[in-house]
N, CA, C and O of each residue as an XYZ file, in Angstrom:
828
protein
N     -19.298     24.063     44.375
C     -20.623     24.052     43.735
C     -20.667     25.036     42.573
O     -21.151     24.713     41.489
N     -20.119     26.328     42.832
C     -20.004     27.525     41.825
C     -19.309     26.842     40.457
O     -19.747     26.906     39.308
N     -18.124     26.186     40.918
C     -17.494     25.540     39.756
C     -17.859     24.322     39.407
O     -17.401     24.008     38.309
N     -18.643     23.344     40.022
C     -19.689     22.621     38.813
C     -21.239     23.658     37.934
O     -22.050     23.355     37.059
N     -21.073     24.511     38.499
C     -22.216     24.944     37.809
C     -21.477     25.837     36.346
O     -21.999     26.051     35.252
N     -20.126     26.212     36.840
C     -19.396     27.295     35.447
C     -19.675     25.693     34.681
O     -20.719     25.486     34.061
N     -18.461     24.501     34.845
C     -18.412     23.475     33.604
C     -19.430     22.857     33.083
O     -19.311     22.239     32.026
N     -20.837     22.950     33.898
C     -22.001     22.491     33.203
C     -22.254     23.546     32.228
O     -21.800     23.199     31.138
N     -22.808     24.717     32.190
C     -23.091     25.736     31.552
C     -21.694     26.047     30.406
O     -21.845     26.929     29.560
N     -20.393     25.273     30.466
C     -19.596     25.603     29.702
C     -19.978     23.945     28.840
O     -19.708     23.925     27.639
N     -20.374     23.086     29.251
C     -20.499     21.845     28.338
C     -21.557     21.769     27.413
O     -21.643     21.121     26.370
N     -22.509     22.690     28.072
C     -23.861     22.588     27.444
C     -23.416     24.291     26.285
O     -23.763     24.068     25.125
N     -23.037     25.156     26.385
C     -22.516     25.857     25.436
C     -21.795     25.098     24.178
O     -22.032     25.119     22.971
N     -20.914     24.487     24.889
C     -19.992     23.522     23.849
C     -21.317     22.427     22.648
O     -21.435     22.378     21.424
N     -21.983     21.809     23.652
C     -22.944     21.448     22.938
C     -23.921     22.366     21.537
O     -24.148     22.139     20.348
N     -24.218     23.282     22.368
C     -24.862     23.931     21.014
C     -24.021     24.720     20.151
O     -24.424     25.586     19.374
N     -22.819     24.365     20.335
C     -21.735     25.012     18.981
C     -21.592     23.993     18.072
O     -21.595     24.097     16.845
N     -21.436     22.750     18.906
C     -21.309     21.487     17.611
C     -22.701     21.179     16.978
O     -22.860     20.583     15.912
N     -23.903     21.775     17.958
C     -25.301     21.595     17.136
C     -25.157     22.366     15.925
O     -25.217     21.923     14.778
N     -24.922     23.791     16.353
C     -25.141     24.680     14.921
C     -23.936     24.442     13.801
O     -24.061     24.839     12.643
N     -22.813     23.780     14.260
C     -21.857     23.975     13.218
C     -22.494     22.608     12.337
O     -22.697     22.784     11.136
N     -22.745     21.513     12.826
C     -23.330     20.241     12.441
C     -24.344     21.045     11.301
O     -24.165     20.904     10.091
N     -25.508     21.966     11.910
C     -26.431     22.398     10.601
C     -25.287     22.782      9.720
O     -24.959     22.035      8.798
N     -24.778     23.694      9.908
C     -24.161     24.708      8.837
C     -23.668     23.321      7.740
O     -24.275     23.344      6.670
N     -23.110     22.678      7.830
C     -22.724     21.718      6.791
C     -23.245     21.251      5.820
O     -23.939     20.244      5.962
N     -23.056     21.884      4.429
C     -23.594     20.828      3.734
C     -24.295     19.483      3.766
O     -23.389     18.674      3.968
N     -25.378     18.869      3.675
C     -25.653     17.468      3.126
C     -24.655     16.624      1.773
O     -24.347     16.883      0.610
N     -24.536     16.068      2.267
C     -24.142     15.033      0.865
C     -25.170     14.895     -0.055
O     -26.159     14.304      0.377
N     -25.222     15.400     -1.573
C     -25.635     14.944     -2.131
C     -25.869     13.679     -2.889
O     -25.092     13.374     -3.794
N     -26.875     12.932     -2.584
C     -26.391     11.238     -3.029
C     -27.701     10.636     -3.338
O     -28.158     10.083     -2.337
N     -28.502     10.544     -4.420
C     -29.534      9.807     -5.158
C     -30.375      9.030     -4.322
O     -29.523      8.335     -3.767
N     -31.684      8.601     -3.757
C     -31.785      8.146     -2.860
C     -31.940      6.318     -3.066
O     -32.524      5.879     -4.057
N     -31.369      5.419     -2.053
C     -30.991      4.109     -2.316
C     -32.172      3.273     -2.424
O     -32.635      3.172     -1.287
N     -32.835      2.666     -3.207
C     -34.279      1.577     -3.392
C     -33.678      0.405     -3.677
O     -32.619      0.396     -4.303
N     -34.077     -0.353     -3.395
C     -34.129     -2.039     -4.297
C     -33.677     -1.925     -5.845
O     -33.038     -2.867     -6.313
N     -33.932     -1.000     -6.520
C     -33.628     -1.536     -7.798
C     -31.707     -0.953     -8.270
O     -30.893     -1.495     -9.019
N     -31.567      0.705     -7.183
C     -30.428      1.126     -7.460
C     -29.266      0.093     -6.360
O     -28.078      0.330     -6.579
N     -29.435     -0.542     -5.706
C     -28.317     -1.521     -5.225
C     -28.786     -2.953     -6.316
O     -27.955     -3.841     -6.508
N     -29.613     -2.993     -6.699
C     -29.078     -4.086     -8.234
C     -28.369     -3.376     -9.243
O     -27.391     -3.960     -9.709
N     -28.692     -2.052     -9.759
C     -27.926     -1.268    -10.757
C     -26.619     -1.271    -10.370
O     -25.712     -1.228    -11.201
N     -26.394     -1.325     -8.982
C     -24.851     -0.638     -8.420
C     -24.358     -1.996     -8.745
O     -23.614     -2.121     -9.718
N     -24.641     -2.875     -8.141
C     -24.051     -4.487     -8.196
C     -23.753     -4.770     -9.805
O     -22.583     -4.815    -10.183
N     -24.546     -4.907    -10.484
C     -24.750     -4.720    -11.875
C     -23.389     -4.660    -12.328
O     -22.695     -5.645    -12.580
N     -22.959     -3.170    -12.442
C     -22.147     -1.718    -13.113
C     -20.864     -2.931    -12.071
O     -19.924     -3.351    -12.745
N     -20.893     -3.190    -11.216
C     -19.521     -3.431    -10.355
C     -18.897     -4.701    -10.743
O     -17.693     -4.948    -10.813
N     -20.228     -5.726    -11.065
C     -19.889     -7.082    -11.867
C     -18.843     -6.824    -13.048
O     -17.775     -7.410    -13.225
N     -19.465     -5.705    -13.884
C     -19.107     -5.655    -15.147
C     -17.675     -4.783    -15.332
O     -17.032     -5.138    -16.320
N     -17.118     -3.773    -14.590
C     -16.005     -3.389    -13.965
C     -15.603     -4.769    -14.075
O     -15.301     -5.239    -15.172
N     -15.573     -5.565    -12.836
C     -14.962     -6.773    -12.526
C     -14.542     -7.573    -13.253
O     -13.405     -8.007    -13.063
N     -15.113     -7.904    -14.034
C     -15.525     -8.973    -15.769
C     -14.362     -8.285    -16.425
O     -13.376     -8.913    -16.811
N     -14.565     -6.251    -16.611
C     -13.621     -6.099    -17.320
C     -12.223     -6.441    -17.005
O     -11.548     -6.913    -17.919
N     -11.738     -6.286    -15.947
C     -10.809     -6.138    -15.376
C     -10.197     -7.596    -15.436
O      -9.075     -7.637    -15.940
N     -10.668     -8.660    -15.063
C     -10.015     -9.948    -14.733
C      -9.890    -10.168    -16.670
O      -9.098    -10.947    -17.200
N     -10.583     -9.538    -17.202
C     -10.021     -9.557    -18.922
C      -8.650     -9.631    -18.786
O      -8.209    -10.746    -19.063
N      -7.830     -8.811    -18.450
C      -6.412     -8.886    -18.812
C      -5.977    -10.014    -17.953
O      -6.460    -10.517    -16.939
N      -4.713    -10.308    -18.801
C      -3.904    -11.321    -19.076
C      -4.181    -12.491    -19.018
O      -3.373    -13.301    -18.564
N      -5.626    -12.919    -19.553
C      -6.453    -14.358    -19.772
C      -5.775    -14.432    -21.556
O      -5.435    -13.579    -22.376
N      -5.831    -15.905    -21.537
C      -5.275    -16.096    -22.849
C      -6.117    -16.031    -23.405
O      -5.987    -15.230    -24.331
N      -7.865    -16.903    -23.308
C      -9.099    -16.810    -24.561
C      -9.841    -15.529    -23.548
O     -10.436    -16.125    -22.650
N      -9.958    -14.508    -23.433
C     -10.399    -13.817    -23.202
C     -11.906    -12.926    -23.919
O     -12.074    -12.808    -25.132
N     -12.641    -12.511    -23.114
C     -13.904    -11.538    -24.080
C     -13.263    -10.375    -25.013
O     -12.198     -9.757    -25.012
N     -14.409    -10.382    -25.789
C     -14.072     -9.178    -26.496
C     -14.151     -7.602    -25.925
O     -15.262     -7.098    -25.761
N     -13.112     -6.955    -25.673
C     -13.352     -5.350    -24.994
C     -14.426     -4.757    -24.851
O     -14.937     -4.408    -23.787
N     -14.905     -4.582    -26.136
C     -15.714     -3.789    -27.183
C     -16.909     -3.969    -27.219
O     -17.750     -3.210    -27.702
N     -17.190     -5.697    -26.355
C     -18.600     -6.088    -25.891
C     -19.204     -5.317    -24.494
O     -20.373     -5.285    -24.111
N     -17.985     -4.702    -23.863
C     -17.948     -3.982    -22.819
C     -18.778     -2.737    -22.868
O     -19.394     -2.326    -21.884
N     -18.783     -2.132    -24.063
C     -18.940     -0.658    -24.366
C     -20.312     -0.701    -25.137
O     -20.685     -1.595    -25.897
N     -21.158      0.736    -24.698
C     -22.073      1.078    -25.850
C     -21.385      1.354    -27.192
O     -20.273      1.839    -27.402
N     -22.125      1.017    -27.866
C     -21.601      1.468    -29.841
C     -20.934      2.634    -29.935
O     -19.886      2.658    -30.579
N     -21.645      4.312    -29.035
C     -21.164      5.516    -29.446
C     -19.953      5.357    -27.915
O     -20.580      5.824    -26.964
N     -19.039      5.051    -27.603
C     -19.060      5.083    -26.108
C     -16.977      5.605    -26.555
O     -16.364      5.427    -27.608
N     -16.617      6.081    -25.564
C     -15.456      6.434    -25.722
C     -14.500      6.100    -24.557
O     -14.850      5.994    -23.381
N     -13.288      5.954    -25.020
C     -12.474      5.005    -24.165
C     -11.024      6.079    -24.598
O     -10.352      6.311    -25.602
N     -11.088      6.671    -22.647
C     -10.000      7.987    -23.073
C      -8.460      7.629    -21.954
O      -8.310      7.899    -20.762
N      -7.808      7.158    -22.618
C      -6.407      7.024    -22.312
C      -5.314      8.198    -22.285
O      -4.614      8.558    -23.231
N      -5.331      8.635    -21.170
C      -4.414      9.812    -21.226
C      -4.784     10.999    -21.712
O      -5.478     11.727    -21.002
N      -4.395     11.408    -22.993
C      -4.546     12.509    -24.031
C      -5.354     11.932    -25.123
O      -6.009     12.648    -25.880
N      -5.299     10.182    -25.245
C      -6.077      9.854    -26.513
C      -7.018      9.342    -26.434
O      -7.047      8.373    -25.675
N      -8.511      9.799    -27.315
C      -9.536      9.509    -27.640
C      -9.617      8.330    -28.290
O      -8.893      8.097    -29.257
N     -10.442      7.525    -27.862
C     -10.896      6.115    -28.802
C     -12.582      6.180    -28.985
O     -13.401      5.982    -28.087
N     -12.827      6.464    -30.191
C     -13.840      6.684    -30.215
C     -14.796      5.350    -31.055
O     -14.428      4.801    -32.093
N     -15.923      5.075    -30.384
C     -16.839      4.488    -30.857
C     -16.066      2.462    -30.689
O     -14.952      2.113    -30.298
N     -16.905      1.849    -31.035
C     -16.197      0.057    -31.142
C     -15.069     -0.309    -31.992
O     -14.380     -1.323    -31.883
N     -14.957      0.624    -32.847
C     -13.972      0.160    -33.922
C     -12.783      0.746    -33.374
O     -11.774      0.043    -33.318
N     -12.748      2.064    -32.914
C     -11.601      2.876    -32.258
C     -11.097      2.311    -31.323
O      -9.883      2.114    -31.272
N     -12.133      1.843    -30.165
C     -11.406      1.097    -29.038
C     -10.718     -0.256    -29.670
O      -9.493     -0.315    -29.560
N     -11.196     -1.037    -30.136
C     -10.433     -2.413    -30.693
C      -9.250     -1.865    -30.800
O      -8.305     -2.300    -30.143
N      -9.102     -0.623    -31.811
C      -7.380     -0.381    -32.389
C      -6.859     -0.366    -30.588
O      -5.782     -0.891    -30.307
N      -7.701      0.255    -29.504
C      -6.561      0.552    -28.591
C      -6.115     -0.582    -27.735
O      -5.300     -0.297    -26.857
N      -6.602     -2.111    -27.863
C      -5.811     -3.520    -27.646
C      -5.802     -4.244    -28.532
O      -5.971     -5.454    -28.387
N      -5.551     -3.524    -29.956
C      -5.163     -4.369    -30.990
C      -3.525     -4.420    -31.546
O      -2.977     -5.268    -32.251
N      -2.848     -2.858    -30.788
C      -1.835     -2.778    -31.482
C      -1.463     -1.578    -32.261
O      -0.351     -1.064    -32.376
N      -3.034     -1.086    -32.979
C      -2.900     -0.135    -33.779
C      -3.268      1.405    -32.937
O      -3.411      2.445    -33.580
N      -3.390      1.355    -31.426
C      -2.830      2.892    -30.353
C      -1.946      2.604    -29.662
O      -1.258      1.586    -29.737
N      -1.848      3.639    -28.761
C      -1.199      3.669    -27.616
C      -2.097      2.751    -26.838
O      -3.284      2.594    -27.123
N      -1.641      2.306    -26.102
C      -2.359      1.105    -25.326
C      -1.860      1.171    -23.739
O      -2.567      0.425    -23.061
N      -0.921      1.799    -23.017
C      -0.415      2.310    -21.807
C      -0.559      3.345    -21.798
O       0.167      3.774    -22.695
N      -1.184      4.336    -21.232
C      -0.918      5.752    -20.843
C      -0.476      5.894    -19.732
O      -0.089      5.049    -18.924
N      -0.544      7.315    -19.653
C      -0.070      7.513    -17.985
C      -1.451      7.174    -17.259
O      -2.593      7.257    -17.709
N      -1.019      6.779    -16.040
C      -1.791      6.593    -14.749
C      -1.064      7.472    -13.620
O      -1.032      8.700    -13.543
N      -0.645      6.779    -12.997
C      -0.339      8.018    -11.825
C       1.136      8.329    -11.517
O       1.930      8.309    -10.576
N       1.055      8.677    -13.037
C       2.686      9.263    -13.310
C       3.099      9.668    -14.414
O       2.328      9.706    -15.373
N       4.104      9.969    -14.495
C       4.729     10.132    -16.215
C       5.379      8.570    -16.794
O       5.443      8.146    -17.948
N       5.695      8.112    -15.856
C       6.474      6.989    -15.803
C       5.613      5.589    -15.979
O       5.880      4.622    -16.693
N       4.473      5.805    -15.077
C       3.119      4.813    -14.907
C       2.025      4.662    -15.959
O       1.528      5.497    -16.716
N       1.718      2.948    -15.740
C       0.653      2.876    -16.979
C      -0.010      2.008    -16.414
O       0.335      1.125    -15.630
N      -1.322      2.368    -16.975
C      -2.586      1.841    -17.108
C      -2.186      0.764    -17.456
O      -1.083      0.545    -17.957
N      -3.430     -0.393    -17.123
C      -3.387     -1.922    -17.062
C      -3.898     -2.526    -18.775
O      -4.596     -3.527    -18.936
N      -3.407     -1.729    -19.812
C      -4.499     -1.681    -21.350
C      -3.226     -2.866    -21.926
O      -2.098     -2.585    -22.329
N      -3.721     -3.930    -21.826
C      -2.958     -4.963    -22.225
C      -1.606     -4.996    -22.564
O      -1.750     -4.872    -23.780
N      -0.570     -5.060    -22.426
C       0.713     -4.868    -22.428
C       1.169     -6.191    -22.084
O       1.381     -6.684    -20.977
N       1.301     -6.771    -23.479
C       2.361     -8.146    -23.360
C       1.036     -8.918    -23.287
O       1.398    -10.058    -22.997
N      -0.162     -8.918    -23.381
C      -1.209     -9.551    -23.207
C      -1.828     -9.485    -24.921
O      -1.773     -8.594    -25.769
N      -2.305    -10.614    -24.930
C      -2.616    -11.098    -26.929
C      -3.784    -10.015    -27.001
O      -4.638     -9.834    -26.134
N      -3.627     -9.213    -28.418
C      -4.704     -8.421    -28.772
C      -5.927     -8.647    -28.512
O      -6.208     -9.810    -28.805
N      -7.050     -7.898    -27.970
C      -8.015     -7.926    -28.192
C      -9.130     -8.158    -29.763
O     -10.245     -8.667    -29.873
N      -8.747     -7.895    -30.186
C      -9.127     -8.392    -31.508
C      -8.681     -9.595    -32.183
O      -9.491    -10.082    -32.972
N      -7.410    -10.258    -32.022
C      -7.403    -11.369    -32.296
C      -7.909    -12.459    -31.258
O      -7.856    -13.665    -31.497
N      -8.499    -11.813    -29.857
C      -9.020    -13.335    -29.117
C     -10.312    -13.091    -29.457
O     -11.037    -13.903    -28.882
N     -11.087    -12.128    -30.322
C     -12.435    -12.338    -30.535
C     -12.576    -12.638    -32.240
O     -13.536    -12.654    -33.010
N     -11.780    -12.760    -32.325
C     -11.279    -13.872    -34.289
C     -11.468    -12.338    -35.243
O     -12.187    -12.293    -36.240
N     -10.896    -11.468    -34.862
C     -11.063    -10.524    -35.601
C      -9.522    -10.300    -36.523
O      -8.621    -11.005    -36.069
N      -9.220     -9.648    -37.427
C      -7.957     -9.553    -38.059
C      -7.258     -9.070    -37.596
O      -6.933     -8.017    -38.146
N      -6.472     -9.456    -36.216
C      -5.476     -8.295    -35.883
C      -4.778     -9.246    -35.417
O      -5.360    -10.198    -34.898
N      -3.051     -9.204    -35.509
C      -1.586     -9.666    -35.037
C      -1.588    -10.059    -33.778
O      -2.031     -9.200    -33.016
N      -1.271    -10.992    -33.307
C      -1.518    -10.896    -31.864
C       0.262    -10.712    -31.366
O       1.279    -11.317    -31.702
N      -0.042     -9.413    -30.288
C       1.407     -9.319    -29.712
C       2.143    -10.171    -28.420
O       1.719    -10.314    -27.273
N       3.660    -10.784    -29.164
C       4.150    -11.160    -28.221
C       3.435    -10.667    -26.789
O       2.910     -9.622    -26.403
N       3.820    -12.593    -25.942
C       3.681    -11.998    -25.002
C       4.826    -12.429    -23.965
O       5.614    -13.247    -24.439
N       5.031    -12.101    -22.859
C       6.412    -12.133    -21.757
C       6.285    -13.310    -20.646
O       5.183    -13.755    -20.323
N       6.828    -13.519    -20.397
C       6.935    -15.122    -19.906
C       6.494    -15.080    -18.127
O       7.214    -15.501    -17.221
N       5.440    -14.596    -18.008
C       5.199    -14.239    -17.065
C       4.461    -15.345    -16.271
O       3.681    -16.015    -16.949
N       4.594    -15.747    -14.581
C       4.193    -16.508    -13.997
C       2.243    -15.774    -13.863
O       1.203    -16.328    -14.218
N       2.409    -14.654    -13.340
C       1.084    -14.175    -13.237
C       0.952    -12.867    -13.676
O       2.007    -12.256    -13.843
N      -0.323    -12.160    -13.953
C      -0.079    -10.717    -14.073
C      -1.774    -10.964    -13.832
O      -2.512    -11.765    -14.404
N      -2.148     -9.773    -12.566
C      -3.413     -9.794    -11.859
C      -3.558     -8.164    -11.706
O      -2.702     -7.300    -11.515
N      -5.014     -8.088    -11.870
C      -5.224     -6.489    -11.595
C      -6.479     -6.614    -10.737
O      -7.507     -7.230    -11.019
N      -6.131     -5.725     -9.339
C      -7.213     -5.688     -8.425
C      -7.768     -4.334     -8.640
O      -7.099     -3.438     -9.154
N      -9.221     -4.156     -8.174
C     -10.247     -3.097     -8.316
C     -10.471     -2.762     -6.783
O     -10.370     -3.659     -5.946
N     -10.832     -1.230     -6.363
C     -10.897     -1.228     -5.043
C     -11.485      0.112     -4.611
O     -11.046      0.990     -5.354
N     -12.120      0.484     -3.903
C     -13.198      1.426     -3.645
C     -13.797      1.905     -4.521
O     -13.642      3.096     -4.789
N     -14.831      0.950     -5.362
C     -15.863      1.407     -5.994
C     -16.783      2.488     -5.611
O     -17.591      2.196     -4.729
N     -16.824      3.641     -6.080
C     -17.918      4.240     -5.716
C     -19.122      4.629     -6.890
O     -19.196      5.735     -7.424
N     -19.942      3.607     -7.139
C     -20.530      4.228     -7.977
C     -21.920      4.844     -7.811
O     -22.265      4.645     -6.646
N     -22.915      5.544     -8.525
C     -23.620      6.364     -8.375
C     -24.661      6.256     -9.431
O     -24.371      6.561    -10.588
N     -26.414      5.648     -8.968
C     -26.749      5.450    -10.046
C     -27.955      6.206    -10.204
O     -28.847      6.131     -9.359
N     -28.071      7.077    -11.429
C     -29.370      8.036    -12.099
C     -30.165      7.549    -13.005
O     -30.292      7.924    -14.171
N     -30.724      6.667    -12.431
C     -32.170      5.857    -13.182
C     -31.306      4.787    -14.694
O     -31.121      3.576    -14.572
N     -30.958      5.474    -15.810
C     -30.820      4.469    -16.854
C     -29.025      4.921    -17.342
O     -28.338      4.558    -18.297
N     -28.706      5.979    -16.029
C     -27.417      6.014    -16.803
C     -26.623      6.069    -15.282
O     -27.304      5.937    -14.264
N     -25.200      6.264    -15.196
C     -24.478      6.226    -13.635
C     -22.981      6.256    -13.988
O     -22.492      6.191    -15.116
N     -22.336      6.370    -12.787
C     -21.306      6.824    -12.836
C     -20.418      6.126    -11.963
O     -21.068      5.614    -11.052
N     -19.117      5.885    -11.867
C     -18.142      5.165    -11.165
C     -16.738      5.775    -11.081
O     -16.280      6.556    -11.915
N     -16.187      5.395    -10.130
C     -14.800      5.754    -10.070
C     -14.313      4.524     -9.367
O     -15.133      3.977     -8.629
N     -12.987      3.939     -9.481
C     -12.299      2.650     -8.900
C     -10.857      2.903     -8.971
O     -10.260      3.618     -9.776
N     -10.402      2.222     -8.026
C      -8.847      2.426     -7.996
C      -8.102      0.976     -8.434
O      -7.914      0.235     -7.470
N      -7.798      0.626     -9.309
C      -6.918     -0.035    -10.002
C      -5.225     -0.441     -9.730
O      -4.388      0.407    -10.037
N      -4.836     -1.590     -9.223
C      -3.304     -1.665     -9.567
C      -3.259     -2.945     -9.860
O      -4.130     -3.768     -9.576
N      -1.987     -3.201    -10.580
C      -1.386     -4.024    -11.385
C      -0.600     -4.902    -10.348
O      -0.103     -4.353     -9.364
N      -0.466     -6.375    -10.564
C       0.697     -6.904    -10.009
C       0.556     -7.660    -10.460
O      -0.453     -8.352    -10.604
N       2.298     -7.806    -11.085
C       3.336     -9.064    -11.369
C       4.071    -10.018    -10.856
O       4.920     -9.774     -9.999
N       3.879    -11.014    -11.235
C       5.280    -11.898    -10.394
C       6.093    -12.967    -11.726
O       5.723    -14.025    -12.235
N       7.246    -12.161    -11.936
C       7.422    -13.084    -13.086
C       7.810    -14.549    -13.260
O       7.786    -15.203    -14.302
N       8.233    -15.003    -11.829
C       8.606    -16.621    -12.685
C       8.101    -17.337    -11.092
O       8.462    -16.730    -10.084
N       7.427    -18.380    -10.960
C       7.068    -19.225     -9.527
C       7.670    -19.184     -8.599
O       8.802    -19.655     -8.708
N       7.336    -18.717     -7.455
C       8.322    -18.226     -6.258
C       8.727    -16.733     -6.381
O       9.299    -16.314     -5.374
N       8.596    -16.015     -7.181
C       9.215    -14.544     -7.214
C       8.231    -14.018     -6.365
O       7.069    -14.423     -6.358
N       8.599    -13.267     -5.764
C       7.969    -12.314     -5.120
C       6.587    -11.360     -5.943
O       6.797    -10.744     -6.988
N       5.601    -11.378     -5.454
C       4.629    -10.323     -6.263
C       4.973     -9.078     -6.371
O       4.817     -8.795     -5.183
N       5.335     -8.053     -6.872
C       5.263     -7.075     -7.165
C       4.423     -6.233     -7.764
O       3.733     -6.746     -8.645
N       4.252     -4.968     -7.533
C       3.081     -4.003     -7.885
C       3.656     -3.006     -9.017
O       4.576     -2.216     -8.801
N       2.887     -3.169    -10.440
C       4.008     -2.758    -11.061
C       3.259     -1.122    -11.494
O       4.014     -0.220    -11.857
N       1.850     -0.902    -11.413
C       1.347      0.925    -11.420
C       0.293      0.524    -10.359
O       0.130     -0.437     -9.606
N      -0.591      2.117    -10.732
C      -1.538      2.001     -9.666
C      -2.333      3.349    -10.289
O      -1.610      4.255    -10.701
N      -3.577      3.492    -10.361
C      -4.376      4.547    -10.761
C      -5.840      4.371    -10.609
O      -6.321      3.477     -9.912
N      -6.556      5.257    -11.285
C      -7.950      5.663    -11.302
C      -8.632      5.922    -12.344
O      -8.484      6.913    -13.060
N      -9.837      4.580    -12.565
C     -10.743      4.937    -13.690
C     -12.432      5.722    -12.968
O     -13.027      5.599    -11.897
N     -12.675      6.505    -14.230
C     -13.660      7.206    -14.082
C     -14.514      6.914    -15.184
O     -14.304      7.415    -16.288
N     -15.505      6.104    -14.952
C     -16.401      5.817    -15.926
C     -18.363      5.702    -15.926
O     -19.169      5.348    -15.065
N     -18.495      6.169    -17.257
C     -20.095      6.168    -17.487
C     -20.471      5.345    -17.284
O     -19.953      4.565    -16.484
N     -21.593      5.111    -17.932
C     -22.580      3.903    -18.051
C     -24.014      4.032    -18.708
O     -24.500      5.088    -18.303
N     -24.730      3.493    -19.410
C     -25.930      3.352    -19.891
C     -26.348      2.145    -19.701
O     -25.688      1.107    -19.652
N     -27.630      2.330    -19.578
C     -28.783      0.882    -19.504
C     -29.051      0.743    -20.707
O     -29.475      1.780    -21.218
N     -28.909     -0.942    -22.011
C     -28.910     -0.672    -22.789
C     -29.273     -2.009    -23.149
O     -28.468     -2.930    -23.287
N     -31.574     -2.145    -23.420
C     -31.778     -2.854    -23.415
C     -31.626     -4.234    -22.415
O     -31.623     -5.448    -22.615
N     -31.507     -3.378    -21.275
C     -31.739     -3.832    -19.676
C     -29.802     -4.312    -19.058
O     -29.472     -4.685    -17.932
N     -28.931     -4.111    -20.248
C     -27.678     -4.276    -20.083
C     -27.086     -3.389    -19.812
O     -27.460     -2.386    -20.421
N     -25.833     -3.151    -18.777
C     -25.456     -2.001    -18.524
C     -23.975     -1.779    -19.195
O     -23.039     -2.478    -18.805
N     -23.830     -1.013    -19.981
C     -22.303     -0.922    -20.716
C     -22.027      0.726    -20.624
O     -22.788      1.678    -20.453
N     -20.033      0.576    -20.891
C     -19.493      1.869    -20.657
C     -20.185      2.596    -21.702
O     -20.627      2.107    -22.742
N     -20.244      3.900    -21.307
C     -20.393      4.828    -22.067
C     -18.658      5.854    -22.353
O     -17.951      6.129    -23.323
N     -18.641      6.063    -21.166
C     -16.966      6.429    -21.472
C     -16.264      5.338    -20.076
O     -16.726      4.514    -19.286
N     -14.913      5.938    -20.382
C     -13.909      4.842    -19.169
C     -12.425      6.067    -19.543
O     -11.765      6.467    -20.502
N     -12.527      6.238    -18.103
C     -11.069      7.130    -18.762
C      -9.894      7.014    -17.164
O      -9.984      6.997    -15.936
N      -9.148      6.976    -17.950
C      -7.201      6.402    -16.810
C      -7.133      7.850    -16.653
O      -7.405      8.739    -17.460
N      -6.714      7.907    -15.448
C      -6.654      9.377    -14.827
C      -5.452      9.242    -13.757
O      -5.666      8.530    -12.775
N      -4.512      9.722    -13.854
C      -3.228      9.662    -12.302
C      -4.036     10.902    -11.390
O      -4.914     11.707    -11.698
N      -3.190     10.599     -9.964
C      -3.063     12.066     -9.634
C      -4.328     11.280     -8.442
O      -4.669     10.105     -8.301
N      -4.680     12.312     -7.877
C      -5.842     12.165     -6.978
C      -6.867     12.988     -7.163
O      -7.615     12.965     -6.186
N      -7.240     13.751     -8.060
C      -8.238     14.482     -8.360
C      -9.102     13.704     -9.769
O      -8.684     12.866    -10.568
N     -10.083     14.197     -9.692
C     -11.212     13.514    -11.076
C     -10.593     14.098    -12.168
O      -9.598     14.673    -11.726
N     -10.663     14.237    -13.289
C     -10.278     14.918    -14.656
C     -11.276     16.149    -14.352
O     -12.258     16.169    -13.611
N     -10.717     17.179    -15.161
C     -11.536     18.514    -14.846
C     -13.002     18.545    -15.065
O     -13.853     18.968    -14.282
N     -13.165     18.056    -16.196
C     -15.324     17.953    -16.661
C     -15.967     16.545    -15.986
O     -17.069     16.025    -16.158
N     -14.914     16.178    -15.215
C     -15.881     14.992    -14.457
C     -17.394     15.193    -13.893
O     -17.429     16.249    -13.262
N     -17.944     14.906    -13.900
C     -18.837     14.817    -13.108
C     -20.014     13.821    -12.401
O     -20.872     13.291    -13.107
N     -19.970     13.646    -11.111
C     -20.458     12.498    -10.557
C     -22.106     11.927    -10.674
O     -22.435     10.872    -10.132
């Protein structure tokens, strides 16, 4: 009897240690969810999506319809600034692969896929492309986060190839975009979009 009464009085101790450690914890900070921010979220995730199935379509959208006017599109180390800047970066005239989650690894920025500027009839070369059976890019734990007319996202991105019918699929990178957003005239477009390796956000991220 003595020793059911020690393990009760030792369970119910145990209990109020996980009560108080439970307070001590932080809350998550997280915007609170209404009807209109799970349409914003859906929204922002469509348009991710839209971007993404962009690559390696032959008549494809224009990038650049993607983005607000002032909006920046940061690849690695390089800045693309504003609509005209980003075009150069799937036209040919940037770097168009950066690193993703490597030195070695690149971002899904058209590679072997016809310029962006020449599938929206604009003046630019369109680059060879590689004789590829498929080239598909999946999107995957969206988390995005929305503050009334502007919001924020992060997604994990990889690439896969299979070059000729019957080959095996292969996964050819894998990384993480971190991107803005504005409401713009009830449309939601990037404000920035930036390729990031590694498992941490870029240093001035913020959610």
């Amino acid at each position: 009897m003595k020793t059911f009464a020690i393990q009760q009085a030792g369970l119910a101790a145990l209990g109020v240690a996980c009560c108080l450690t439970m307070a001590a914890m932080p809350a998550l900070a997280a915007p609170p969810v209404t009807a209109q921010t799970l349409i914003d979220r859906q929204e922002i995730q469509d348009l991710i999506t839209r971007y993404y199935y962009n690559f390696g379509k032959e008549n494809r959208e224009n990038f650049t319809d993607f983005y607000a006017d002032d909006a920046e599109l940061i690849l690695g180390n390089t800045h693309y600034k504003g609509k005209e800047g980003i075009m150069k970066a799937y036209s040919g005239g940037g770097a168009a692969r950066p690193p993703a989650a490597g030195a070695a690894a690149a971002a899904p920025a058209a590679a072997g896929t016809p310029a962006a500027g020449a599938a929206s009839g604009a003046a630019a070369p369109a680059t060879p492309r590689p004789q590829r059976y498929t080239f598909n890019v999946t999107i995957s734990n969206p988390l995005i986060v929305v503050h009334g007319n502007t919001a924020t996202s992060q997604v994990v991105f990889s690439e896969y190839v299979q070059e000729k019918q019957g080959d095996p699929v292969t996964m050819r990178t894998q990384g993480k975009e971190y991107g803005t957003f504005v409401k713009i005239n009830g449309q939601w477009r990037y404000k920035t979009r930036q390729i990031a390796g590694g498992s941490e956000p870029p240093a001035d991220w913020k959610e």
